[in-house]
C-alpha positions as CSV (number, residue, x, y, z in Angstrom):
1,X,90.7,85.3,97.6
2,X,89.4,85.5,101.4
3,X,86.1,86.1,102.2
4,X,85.2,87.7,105.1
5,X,83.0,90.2,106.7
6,X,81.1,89.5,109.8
7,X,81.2,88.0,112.8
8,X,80.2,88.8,116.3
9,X,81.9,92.0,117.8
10,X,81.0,93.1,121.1
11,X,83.7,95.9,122.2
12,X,84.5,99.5,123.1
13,X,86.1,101.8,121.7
14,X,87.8,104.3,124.0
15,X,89.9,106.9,122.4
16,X,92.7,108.3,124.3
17,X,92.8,106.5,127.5
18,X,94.7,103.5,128.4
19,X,93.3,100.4,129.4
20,X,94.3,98.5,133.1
21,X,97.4,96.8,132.6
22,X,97.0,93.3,130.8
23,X,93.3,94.3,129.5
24,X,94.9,94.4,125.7
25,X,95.7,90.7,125.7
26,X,92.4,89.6,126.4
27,X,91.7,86.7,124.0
28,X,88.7,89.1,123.1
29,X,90.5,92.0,123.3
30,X,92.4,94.2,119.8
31,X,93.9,97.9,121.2
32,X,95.4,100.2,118.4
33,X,97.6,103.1,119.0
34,X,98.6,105.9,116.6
35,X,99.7,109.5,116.9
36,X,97.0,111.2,118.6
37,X,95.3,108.0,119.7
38,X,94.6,105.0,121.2
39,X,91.6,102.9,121.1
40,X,90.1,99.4,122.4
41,X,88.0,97.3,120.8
42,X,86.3,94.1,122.1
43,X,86.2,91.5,119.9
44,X,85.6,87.8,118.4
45,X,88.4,85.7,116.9
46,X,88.1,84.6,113.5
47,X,91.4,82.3,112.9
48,X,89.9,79.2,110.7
49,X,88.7,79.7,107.5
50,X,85.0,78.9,107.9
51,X,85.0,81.7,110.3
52,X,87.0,84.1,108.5
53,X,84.5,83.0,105.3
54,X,81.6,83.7,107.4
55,X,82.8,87.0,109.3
56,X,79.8,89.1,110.2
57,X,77.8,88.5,107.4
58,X,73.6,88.4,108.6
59,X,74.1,90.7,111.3
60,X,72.5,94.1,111.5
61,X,73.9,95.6,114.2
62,X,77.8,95.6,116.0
63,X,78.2,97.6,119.3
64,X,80.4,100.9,118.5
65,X,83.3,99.3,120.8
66,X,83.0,95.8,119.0
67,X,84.6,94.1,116.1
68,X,85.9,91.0,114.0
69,X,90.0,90.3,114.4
70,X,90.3,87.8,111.4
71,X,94.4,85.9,112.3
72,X,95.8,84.1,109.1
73,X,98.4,81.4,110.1
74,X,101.2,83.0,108.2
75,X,101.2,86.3,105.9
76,X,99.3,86.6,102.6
77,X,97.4,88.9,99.8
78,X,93.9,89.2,101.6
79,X,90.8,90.3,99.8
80,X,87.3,91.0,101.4
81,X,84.1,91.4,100.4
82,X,80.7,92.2,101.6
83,X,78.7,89.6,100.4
84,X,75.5,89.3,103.0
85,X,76.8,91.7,104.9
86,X,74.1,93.9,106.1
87,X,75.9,97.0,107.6
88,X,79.1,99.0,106.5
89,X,82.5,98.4,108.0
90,X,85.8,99.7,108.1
91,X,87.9,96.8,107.2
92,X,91.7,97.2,108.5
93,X,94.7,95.2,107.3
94,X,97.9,94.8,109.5
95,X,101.1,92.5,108.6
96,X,102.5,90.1,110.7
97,X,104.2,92.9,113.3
98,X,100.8,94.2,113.7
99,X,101.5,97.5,111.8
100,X,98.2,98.5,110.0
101,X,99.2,99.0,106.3
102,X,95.8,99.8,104.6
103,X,91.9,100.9,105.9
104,X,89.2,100.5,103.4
105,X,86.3,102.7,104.7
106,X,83.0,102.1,104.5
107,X,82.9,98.8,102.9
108,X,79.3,98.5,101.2
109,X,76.9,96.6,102.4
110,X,75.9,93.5,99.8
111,X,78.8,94.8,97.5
112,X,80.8,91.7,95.6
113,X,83.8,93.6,94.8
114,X,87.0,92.4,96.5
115,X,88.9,94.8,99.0
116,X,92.1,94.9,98.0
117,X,94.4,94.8,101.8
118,X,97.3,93.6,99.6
119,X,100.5,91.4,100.2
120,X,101.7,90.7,103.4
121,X,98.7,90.6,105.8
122,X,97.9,88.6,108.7
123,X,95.6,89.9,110.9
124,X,92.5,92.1,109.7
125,X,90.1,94.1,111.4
126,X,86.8,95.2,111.5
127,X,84.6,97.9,112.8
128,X,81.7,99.7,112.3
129,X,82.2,101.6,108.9
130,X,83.4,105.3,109.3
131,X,84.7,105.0,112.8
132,X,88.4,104.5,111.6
133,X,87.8,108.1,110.1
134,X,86.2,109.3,113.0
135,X,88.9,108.2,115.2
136,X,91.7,108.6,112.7
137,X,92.8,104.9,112.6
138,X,95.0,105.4,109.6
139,X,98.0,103.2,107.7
140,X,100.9,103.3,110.1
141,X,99.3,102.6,113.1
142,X,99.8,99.3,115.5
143,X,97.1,96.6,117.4
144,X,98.1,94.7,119.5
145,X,96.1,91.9,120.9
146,X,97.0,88.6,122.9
147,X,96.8,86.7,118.9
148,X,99.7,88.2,117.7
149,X,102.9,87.0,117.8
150,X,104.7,88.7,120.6
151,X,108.2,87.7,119.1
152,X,107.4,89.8,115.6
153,X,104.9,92.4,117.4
154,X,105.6,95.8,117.0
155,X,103.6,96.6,120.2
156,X,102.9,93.5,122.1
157,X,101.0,92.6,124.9
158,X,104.1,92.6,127.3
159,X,105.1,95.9,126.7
């Protein structure tokens, strides 16, 4: 079972505008694009597993436009929790194309119970809880970010 949950995020969101060309494949940079929207988040890397353990657990505060990308060598069943993690996130799982295939909302602060994101996953990400909601970040959507394999990304960086 991963642990996760945490880590430094320091991004903005913007919904519905596009960002200059190049700017999604930052190394700290995640965009998402769905019907209806788009959004950009600035964020840290998580990619070994003492950083995807520790996530953003301790922290009491992420910027609105900030967040975690957790990147998993190869695909796999990912779980998260929210051990000593002091503030609720929305915690979104995305196979190896980059094609989000489940949000938890809200994740609870301090709760031990395992976030099922399922089979198949390799990149997860995080936000402040009830912003995927808010900008209707939803199953079926796609990141893209300069991590991602542009040879199996469903929206890469180079188009």
């Amino acid at each position: 079972m991963g642990r996760c949950f945490a880590s430094q995020l320091i991004a903005v969101a913007v919904l519905s505008a596009a960002a200059p060309a190049g700017a999604a494949c930052a190394p700290d940079a995640v965009e998402l694009r769905w019907t209806g929207g788009q959004a950009r988040f600035t964020v840290e890397i998580a990619d070994t597993a003492a950083e995807r353990e520790h996530g953003l657990m301790d922290r009491d505060h992420v910027a609105a436009s900030a967040g975690m990308l957790f990147v998993y060598s190869a695909p796999e069943h990912a779980y998260f929790w929210m051990k000593n993690t002091l503030i609720p996130l929305d915690i979104i799982f995305a196979d190896q194309t980059g094609r989000v295939t489940v949000v938890h909302s809200d994740a609870i602060p301090g709760d031990l119970t395992p976030l099922d994101g399922g089979e198949g996953v390799q990149y997860v990400l995080e936000i402040n809880g009830g912003l995927a909601a808010r900008m209707g970040i939803a199953p079926g959507a796609e990141l893209r970010a300069a991590a991602l394999d542009a040879a199996k990304a469903a929206w890469s960086c180079t188009n």
